[in-house]
Backbone as CSV, one residue per row, in Angstrom:
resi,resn,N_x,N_y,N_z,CA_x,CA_y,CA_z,C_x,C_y,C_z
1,UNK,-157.953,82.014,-166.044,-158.285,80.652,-165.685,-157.111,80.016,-164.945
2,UNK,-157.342,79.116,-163.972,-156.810,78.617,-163.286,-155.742,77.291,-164.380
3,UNK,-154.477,76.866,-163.662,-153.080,76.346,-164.341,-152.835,75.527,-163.786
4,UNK,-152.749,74.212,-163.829,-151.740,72.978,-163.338,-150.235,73.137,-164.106
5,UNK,-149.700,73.323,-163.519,-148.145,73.344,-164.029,-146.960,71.884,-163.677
6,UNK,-146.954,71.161,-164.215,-146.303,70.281,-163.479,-144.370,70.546,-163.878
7,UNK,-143.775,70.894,-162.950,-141.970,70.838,-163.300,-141.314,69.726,-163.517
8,UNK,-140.806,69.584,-164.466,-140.187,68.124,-164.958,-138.748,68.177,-165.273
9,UNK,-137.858,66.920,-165.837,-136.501,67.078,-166.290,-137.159,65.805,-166.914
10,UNK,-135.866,65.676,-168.054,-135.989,65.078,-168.794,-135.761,63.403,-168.206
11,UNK,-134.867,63.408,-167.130,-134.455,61.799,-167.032,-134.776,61.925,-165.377
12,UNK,-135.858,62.548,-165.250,-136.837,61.966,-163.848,-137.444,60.957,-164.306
13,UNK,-137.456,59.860,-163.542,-138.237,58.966,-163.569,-139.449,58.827,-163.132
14,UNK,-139.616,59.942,-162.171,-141.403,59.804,-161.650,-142.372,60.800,-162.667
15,UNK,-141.279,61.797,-162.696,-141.663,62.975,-164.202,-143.050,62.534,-165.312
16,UNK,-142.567,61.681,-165.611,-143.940,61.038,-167.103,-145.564,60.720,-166.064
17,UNK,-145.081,60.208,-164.898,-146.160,59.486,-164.044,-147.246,61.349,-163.698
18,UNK,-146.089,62.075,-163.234,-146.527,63.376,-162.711,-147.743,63.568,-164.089
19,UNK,-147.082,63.983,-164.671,-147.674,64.368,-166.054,-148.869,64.334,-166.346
20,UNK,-148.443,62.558,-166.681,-150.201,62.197,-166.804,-151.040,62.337,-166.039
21,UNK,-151.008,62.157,-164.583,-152.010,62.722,-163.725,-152.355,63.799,-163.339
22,UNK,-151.313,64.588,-163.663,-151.993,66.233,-163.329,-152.666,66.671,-165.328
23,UNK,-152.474,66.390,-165.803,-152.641,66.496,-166.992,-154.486,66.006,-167.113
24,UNK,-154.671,64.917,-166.650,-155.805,64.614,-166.406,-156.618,64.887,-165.657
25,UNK,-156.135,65.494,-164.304,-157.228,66.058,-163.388,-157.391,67.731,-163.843
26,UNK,-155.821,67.959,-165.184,-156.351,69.324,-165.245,-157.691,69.191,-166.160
27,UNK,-157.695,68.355,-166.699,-158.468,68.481,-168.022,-160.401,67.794,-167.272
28,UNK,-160.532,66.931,-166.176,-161.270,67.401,-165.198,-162.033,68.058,-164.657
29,UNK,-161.064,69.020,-164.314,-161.403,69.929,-163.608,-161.801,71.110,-164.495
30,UNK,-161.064,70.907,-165.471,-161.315,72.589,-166.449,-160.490,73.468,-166.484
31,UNK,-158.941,73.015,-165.966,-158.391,73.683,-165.820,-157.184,73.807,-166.945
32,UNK,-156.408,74.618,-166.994,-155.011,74.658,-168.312,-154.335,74.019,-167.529
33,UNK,-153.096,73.373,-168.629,-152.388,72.458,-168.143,-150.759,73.177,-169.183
34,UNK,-150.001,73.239,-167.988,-148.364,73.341,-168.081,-147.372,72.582,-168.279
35,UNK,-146.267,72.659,-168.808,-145.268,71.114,-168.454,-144.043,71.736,-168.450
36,UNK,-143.044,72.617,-167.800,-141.727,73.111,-167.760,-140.771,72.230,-167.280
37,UNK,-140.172,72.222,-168.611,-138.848,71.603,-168.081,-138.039,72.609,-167.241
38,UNK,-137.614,72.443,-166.069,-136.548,73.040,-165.799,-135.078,73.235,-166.038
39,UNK,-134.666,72.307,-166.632,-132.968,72.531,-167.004,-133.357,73.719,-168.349
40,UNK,-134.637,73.523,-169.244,-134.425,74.818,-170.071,-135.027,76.026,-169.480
41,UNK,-135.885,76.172,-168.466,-136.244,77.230,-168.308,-136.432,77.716,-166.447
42,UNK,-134.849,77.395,-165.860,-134.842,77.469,-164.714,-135.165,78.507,-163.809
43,UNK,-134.901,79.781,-164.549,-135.168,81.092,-164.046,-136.949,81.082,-163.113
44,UNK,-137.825,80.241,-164.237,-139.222,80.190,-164.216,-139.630,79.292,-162.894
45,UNK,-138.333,78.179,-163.180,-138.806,77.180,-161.733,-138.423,77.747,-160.644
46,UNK,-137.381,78.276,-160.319,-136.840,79.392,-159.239,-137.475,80.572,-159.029
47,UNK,-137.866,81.379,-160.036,-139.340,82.194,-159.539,-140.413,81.474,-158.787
48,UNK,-140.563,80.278,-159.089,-142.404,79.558,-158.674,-141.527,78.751,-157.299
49,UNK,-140.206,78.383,-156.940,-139.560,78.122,-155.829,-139.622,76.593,-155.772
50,UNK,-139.212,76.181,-157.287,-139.320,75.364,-157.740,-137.712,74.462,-157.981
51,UNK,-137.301,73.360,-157.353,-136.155,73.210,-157.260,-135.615,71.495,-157.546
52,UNK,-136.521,70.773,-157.645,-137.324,69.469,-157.490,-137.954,68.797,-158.440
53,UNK,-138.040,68.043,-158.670,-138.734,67.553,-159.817,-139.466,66.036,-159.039
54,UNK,-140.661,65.260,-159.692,-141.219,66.654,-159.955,-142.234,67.354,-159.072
55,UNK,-142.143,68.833,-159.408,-143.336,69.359,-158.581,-144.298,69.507,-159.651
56,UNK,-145.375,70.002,-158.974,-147.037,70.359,-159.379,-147.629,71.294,-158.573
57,UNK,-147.388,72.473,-159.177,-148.139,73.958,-159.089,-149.290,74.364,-159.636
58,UNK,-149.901,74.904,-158.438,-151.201,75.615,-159.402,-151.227,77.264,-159.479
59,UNK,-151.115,77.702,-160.479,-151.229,79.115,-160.952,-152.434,79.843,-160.951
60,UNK,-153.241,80.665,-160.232,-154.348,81.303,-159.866,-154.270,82.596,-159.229
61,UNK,-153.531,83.485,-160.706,-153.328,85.177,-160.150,-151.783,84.608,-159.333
62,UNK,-151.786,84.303,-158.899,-149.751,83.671,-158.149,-149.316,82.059,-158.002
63,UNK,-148.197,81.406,-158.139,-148.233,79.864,-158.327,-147.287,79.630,-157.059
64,UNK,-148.904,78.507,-156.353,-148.719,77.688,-155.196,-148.330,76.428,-155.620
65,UNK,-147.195,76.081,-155.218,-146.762,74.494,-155.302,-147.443,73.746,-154.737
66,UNK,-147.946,72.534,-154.981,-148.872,71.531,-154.185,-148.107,70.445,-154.105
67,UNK,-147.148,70.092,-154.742,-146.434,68.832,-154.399,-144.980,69.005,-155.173
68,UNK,-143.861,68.478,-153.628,-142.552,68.727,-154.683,-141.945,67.200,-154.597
69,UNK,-140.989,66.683,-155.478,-140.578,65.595,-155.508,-141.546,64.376,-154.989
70,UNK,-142.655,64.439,-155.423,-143.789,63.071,-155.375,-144.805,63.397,-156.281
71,UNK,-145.349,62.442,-156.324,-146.344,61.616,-157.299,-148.011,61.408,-156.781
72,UNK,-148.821,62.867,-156.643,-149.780,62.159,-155.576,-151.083,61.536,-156.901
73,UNK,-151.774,60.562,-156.009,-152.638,60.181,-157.059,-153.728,61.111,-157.648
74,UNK,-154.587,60.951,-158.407,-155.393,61.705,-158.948,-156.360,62.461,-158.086
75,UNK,-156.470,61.430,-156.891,-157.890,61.907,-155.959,-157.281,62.776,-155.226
76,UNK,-155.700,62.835,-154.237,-155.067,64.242,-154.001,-154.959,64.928,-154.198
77,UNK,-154.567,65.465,-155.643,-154.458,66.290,-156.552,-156.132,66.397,-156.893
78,UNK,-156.725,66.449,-156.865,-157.854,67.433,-156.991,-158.046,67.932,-155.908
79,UNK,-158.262,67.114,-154.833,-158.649,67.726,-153.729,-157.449,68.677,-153.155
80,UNK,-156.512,68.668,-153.606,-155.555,69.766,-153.135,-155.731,71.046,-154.252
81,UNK,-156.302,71.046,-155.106,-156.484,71.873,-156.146,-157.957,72.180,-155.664
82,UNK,-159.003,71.909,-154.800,-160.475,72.450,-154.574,-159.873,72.936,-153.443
83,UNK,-159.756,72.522,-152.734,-159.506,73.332,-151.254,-158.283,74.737,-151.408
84,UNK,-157.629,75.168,-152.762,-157.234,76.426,-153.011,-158.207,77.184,-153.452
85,UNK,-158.851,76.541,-154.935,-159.959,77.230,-155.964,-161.379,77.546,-155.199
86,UNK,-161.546,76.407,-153.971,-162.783,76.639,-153.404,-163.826,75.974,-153.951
């Protein structure tokens, strides 16, 4: 099944905003929902080419970043998540 992953740090300020909205369009859509911090698990954000906070990746067999350092609203974020899934 398809993954919203959103990359966070602890004292981003747009970070909590990310969250909740990918959190909600995962749950939407039907999809699993992620939340990596990167300062603990950087290896993971640097595999996914992840450097930024925050980003929002979607994981489907390999993880495409859809947004790095912004906040898109709910209606972006789906529609950037249908036009991968189809």
């Amino acid at each position: 099944m398809a993954k919203l992953i959103v990359f966070h740090m602890e004292r981003c300020p747009n970070c909590p905003l990310a969250k909740k909205v990918a959190k909600e369009v995962a749950e939407e859509l039907g999809l699993d929902y992620e939340e990596v911090d990167i300062e603990e698990d950087m290896i993971r954000a640097l595999q996914c080419g992840v450097a930024s906070t925050p980003s929002i990746a979607l994981e489907n067999g390999r993880v495409e970043v859809l947004f790095r350092s912004e906040v898109p609203d709910a209606e972006t974020l789906k529609r950037a998540v249908k036009e991968i899934l189809g």
